[in-house]
BAFIDO-920621 format. One record per residue: residue number from 1; x, y, z of N, C-alpha, C, O in turn. Coordinates in nm, 2 decimals. Layout:
<recs>
REC     i     n.px     n.py     n.pz    ca.px    ca.py    ca.pz     c.px     c.py     c.pz     o.px     o.py     o.pz
REC   NUM        X        Y        Z        X        Y        Z        X        Y        Z        X        Y        Z
...
</recs>
This chain:
<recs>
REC     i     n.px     n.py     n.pz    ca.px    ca.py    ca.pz     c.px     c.py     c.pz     o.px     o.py     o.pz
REC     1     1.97     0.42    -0.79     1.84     0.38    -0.82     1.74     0.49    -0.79     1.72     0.52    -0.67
REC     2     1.68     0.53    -0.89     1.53     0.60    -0.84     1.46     0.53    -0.77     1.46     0.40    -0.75
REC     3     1.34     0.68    -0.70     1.26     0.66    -0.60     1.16     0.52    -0.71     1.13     0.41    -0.66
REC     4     1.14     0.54    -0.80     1.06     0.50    -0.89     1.08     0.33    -0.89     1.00     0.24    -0.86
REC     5     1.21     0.32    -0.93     1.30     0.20    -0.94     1.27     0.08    -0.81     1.23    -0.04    -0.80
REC     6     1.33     0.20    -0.71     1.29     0.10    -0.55     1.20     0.02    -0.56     1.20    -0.10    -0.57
REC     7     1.07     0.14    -0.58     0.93     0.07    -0.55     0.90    -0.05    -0.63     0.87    -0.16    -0.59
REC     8     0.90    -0.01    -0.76     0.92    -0.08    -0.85     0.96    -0.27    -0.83     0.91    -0.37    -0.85
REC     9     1.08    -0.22    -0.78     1.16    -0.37    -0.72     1.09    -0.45    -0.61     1.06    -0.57    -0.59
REC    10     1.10    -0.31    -0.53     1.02    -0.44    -0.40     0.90    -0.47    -0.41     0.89    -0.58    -0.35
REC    11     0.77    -0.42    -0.46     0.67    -0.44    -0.50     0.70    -0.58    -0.57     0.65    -0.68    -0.52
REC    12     0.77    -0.59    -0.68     0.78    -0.75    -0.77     0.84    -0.86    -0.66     0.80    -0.97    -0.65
REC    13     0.96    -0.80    -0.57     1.02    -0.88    -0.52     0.90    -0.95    -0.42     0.90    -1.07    -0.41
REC    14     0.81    -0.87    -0.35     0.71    -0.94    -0.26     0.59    -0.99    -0.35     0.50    -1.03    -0.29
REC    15     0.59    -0.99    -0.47     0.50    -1.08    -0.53     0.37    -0.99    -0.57     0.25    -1.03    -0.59
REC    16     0.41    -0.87    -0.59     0.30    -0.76    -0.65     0.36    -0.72    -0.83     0.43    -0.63    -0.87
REC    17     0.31    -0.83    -0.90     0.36    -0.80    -1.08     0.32    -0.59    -1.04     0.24    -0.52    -0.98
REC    18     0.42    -0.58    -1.13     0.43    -0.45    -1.16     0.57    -0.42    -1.30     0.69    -0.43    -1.31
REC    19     0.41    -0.34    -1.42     0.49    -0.38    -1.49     0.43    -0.25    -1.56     0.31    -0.22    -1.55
REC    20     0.55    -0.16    -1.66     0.55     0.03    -1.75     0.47    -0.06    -1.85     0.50    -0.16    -1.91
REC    21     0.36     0.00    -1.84     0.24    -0.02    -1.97     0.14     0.15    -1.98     0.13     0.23    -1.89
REC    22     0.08     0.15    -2.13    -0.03     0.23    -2.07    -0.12     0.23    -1.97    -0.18     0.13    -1.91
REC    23    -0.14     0.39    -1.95    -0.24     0.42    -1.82    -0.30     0.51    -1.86    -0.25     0.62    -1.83
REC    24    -0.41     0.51    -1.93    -0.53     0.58    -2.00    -0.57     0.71    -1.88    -0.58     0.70    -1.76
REC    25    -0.59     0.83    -1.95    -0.60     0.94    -1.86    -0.66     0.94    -1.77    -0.65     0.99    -1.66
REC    26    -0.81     0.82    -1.84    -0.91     0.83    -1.73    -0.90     0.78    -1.57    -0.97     0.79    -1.47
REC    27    -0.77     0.73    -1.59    -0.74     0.62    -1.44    -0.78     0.71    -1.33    -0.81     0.83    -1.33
REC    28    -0.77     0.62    -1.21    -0.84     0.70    -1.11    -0.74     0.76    -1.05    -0.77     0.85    -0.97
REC    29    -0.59     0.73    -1.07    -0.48     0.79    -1.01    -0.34     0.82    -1.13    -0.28     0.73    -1.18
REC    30    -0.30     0.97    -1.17    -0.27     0.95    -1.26    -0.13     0.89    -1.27    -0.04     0.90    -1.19
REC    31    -0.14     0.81    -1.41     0.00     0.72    -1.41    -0.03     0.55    -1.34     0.01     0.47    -1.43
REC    32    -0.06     0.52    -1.28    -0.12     0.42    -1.23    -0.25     0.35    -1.23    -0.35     0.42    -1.22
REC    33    -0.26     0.27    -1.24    -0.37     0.14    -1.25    -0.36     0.01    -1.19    -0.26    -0.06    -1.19
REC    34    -0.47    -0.02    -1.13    -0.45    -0.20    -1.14    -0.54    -0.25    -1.22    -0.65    -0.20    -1.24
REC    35    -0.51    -0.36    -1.29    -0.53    -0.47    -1.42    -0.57    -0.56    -1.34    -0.53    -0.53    -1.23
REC    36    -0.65    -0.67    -1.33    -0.64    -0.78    -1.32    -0.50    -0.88    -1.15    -0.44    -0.98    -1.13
REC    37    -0.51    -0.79    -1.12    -0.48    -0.80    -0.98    -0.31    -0.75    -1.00    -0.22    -0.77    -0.91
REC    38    -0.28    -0.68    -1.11    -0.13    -0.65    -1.12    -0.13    -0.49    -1.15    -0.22    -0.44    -1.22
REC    39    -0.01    -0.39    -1.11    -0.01    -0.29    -1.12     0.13    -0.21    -1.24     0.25    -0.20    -1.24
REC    40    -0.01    -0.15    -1.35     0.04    -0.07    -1.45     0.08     0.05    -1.42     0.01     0.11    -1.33
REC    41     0.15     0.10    -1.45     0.23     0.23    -1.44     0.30     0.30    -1.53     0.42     0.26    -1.57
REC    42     0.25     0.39    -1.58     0.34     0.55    -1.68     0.48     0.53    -1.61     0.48     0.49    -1.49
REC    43     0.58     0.57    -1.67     0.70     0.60    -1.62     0.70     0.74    -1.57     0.77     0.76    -1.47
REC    44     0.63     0.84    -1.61     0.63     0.95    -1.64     0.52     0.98    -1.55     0.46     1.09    -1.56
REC    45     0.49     0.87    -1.43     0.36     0.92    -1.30     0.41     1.06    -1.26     0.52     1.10    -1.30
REC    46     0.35     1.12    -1.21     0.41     1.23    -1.10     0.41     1.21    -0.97     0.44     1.30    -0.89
REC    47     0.39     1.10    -0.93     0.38     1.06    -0.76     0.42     0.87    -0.76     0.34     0.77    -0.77
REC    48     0.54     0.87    -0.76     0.57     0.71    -0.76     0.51     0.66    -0.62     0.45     0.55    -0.62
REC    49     0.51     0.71    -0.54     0.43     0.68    -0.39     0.29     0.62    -0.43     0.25     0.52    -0.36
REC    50     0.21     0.66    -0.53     0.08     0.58    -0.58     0.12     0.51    -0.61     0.02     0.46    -0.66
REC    51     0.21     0.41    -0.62     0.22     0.30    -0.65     0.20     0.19    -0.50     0.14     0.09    -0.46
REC    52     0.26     0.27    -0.46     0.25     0.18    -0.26     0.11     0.16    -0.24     0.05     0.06    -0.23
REC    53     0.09     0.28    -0.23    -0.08     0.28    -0.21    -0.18     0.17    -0.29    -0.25     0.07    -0.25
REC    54    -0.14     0.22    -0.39    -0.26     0.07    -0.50    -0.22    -0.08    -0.48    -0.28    -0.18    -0.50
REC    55    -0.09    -0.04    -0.42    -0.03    -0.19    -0.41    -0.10    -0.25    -0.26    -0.13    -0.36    -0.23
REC    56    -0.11    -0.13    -0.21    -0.20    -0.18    -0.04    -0.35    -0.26    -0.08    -0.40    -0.35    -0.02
REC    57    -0.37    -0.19    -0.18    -0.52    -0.25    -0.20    -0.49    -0.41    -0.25    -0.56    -0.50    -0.20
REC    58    -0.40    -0.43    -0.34    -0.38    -0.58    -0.38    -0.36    -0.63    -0.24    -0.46    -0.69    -0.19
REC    59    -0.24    -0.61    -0.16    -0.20    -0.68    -0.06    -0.29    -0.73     0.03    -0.31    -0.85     0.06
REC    60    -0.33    -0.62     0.06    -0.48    -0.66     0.19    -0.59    -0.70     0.13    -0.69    -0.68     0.20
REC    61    -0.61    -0.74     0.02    -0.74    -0.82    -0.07    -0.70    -1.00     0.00    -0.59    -1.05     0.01
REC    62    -0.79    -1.04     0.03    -0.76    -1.18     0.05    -0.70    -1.25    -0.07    -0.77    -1.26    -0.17
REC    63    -0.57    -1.31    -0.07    -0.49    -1.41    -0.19    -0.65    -1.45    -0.29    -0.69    -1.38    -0.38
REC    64    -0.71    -1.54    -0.26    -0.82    -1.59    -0.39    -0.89    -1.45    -0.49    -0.93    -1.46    -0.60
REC    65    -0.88    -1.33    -0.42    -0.93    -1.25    -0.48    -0.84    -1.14    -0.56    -0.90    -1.06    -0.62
REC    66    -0.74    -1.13    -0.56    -0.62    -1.07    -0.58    -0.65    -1.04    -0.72    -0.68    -0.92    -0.75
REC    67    -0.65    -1.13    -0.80    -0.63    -1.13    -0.97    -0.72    -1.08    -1.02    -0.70    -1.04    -1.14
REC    68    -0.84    -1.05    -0.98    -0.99    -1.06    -1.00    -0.98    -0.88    -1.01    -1.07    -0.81    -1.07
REC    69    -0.88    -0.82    -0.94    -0.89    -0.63    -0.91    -0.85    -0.59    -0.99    -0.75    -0.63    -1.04
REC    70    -0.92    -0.50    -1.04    -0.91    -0.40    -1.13    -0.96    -0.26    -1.10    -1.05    -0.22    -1.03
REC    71    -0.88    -0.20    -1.15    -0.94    -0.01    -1.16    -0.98     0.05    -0.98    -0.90     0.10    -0.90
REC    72    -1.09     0.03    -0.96    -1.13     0.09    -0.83    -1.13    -0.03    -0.74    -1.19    -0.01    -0.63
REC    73    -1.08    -0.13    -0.75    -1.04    -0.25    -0.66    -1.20    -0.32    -0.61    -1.20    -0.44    -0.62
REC    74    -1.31    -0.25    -0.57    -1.44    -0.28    -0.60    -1.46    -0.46    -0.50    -1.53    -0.56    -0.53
REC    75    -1.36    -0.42    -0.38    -1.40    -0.55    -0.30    -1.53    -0.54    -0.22    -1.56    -0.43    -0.16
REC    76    -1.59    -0.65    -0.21    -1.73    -0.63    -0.15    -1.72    -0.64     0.03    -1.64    -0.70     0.11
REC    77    -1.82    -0.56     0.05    -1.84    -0.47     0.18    -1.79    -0.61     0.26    -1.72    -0.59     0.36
REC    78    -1.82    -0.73     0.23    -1.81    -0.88     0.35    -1.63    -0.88     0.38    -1.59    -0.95     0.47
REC    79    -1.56    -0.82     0.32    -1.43    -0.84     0.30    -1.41    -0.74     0.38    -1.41    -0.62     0.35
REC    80    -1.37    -0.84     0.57    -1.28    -0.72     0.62    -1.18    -0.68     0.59    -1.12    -0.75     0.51
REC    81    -1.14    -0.57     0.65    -0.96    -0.53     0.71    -0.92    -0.49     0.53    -0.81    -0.55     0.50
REC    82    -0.96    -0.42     0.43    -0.88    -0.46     0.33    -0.98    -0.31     0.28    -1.04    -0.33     0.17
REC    83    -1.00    -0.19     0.33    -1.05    -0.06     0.31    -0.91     0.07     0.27    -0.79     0.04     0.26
REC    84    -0.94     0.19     0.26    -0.90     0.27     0.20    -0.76     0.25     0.34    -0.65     0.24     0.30
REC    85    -0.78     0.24     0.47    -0.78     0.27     0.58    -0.60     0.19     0.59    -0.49     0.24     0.62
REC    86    -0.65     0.04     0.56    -0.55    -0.07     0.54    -0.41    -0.05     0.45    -0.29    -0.05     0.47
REC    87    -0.47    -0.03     0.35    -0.42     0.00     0.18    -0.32     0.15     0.25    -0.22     0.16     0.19
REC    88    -0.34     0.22     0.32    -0.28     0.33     0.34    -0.19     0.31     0.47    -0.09     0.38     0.49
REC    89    -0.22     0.21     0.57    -0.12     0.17     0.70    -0.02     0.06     0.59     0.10     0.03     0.63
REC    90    -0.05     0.00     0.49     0.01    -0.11     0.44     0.14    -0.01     0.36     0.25    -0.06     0.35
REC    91     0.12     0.10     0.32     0.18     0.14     0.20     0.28     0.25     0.32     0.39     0.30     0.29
REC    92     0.23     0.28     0.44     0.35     0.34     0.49     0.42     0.26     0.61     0.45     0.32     0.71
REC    93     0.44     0.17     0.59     0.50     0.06     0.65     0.59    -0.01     0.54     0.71    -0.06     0.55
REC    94     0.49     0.00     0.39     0.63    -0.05     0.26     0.73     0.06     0.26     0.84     0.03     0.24
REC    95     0.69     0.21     0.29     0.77     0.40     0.27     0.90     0.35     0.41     1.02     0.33     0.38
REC    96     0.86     0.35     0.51     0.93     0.27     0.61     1.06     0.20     0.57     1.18     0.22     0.57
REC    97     0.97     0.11     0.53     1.09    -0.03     0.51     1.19    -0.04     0.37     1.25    -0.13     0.32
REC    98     1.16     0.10     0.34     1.19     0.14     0.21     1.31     0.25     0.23     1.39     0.30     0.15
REC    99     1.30     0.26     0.35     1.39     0.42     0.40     1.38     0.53     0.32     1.47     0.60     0.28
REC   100     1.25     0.54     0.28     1.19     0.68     0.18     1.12     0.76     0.28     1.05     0.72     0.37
REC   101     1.15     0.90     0.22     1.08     0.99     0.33     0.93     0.99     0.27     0.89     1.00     0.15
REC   102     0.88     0.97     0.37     0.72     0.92     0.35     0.59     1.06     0.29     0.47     1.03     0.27
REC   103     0.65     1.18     0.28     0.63     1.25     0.19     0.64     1.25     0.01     0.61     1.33    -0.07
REC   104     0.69     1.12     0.01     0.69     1.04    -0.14     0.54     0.97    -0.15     0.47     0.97    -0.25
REC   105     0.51     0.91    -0.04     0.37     0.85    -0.02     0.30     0.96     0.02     0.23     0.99    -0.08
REC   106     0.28     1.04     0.11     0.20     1.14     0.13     0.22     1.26     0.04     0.26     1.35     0.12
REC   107     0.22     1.29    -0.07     0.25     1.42    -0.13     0.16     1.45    -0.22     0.10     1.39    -0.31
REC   108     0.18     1.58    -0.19     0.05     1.71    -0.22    -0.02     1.72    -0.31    -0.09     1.82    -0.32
REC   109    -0.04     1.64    -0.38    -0.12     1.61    -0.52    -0.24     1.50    -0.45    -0.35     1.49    -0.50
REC   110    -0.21     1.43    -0.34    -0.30     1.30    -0.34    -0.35     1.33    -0.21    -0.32     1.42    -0.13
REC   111    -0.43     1.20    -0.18    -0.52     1.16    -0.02    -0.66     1.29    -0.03    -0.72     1.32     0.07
REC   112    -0.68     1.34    -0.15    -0.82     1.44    -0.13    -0.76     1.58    -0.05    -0.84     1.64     0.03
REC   113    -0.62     1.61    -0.07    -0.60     1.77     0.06    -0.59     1.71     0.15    -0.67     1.77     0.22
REC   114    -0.54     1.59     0.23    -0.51     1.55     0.33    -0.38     1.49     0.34    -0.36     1.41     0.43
REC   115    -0.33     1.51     0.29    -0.18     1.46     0.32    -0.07     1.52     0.44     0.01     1.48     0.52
REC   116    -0.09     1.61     0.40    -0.01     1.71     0.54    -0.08     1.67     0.69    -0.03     1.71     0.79
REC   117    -0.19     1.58     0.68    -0.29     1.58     0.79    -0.25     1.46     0.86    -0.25     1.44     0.99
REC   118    -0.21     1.35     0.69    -0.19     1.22     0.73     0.02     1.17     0.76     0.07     1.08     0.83
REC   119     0.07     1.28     0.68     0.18     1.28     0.75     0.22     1.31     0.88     0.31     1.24     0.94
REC   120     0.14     1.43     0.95     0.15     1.49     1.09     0.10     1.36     1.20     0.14     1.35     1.31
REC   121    -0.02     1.27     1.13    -0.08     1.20     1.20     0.01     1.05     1.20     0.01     1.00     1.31
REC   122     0.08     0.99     1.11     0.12     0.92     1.10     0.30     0.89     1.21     0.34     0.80     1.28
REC   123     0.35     1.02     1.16     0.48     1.09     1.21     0.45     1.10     1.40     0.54     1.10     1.49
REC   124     0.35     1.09     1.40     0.28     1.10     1.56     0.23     0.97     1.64     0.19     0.96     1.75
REC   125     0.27     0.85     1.51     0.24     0.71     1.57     0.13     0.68     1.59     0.11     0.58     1.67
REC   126     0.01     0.77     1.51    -0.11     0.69     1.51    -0.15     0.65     1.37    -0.21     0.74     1.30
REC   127    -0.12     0.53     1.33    -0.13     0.42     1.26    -0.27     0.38     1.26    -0.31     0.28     1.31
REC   128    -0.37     0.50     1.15    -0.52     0.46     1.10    -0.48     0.34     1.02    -0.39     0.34     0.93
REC   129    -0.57     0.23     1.05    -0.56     0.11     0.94    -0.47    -0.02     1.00    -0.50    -0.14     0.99
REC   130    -0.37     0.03     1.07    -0.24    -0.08     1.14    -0.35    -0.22     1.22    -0.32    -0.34     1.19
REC   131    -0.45    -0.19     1.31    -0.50    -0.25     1.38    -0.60    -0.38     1.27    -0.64    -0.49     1.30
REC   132    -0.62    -0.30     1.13    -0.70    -0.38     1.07    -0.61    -0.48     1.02    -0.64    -0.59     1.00
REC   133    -0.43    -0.42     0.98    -0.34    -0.54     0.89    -0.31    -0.66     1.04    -0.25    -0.76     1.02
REC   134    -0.34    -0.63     1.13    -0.31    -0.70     1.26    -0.39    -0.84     1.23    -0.34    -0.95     1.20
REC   135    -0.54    -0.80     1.24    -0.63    -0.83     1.20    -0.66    -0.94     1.11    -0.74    -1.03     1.13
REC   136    -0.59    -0.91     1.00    -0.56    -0.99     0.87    -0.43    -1.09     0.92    -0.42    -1.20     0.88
REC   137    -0.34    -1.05     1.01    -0.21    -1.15     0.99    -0.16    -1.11     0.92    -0.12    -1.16     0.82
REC   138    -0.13    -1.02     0.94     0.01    -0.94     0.84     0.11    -0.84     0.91     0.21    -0.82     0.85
REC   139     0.08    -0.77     1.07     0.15    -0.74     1.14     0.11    -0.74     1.27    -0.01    -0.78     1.27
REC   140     0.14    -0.72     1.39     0.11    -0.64     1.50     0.10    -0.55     1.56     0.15    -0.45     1.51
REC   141     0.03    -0.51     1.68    -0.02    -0.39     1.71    -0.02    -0.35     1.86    -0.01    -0.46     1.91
REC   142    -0.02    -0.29     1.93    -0.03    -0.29     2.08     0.07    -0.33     2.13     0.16    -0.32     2.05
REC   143     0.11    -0.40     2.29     0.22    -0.41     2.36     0.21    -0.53     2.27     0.11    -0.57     2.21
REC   144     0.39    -0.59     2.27     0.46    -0.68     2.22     0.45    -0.79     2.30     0.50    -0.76     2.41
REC   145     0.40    -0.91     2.29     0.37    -1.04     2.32     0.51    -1.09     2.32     0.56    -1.13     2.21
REC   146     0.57    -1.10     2.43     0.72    -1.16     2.48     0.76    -1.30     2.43     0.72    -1.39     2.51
REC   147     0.83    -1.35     2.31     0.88    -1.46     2.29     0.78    -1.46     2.13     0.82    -1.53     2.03
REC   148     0.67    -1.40     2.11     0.61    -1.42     1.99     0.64    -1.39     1.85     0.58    -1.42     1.75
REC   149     0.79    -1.31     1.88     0.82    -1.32     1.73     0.74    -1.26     1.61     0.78    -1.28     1.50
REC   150     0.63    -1.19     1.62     0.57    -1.15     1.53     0.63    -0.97     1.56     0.65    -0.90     1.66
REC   151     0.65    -0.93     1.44     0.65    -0.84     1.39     0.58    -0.71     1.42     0.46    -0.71     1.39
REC   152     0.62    -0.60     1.46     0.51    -0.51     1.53     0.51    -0.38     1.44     0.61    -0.33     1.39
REC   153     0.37    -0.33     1.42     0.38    -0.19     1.28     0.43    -0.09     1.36     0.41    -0.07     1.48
REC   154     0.51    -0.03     1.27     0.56    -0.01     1.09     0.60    -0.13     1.03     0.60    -0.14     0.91
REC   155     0.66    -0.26     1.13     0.76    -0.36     1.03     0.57    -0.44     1.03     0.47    -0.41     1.09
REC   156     0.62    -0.56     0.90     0.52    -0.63     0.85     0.58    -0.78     0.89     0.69    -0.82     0.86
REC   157     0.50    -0.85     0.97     0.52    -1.05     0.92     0.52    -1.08     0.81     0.60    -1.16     0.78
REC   158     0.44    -1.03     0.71     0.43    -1.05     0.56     0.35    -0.94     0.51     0.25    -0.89     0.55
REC   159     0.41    -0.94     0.42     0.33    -0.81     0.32     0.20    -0.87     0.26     0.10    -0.80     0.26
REC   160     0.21    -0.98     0.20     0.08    -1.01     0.12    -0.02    -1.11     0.20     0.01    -1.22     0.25
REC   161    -0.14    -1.04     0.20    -0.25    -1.17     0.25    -0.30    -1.27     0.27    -0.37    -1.30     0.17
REC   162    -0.30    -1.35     0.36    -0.35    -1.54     0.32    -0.45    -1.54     0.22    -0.49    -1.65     0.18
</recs>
């Protein structure tokens, strides 16, 4: 199975439609889009790892608002925990649980010239964003609460948001 394929799979299997349609040049990431709270994709992306990422943005959108995203995701400022910040602890926690080298998610075309920055930073266990998916109810963070059963990042309680 391709890298492509995985993502592909687990993305639908956790309840993120993801489905090979056009993706107009103009897109903000090339090869990739989100529609209407579901994520289009070129077969032919050059960075299947964009797909994690845009999927972070669905994920950490609160459930009622999900379907409503489109293009630049465009959630209003009142909507915590669900920033560039989230979307990017969410998607290397899916690279993780994916057993993909996370250089698939961080690689050299994306993050603005900062990828080698956020690899070194991440690879170093400091998890920008982790404290906000805590936040939401979607993982844990800090020492482990004995008997609590919740899930501590990199691993997720749940991928998608109440």
């Amino acid at each position: 199975m391709t890298v492509l394929e995985t993502i592909v799979d687990f993305l639908n299997g956790i309840g993120i439609e993801t489905v090979e349609g056009h993706v107009p040049d103009s897109s903000f990431l090339p090869g990739v889009r989100i529609e209407d709270g579901r994520l289009v994709y070129d077969r032919a992306m050059p960075w299947p790892g964009d797909l994690l990422h845009e999927a972070g943005h669905i994920a950490t959108a609160p459930a009622a608002l999900r379907s409503g995203l489109s293009d630049d995701v465009g959630l209003p400022a009142s909507v915590p925990h669900a920033t560039e910040a989230e979307a990017t602890a969410w998607a290397y926690a899916a690279i993780r649980h994916l057993g993909l080298d996370p250089a698939v998610l961080f690689h050299p075309g994306g993050y603005h010239g900062a990828s080698a920055q956020l690899l070194a930073t991440y690879g170093a266990g400091v998890y920008l964003g982790a404290p906000g998916l805590a936040q939401a109810g979607m993982t844990a963070v800090g020492a482990a609460v004995p008997g609590s059963g919740a899930a501590h990042y990199p691993n997720m309680s749940r991928w998608l948001r109440s």
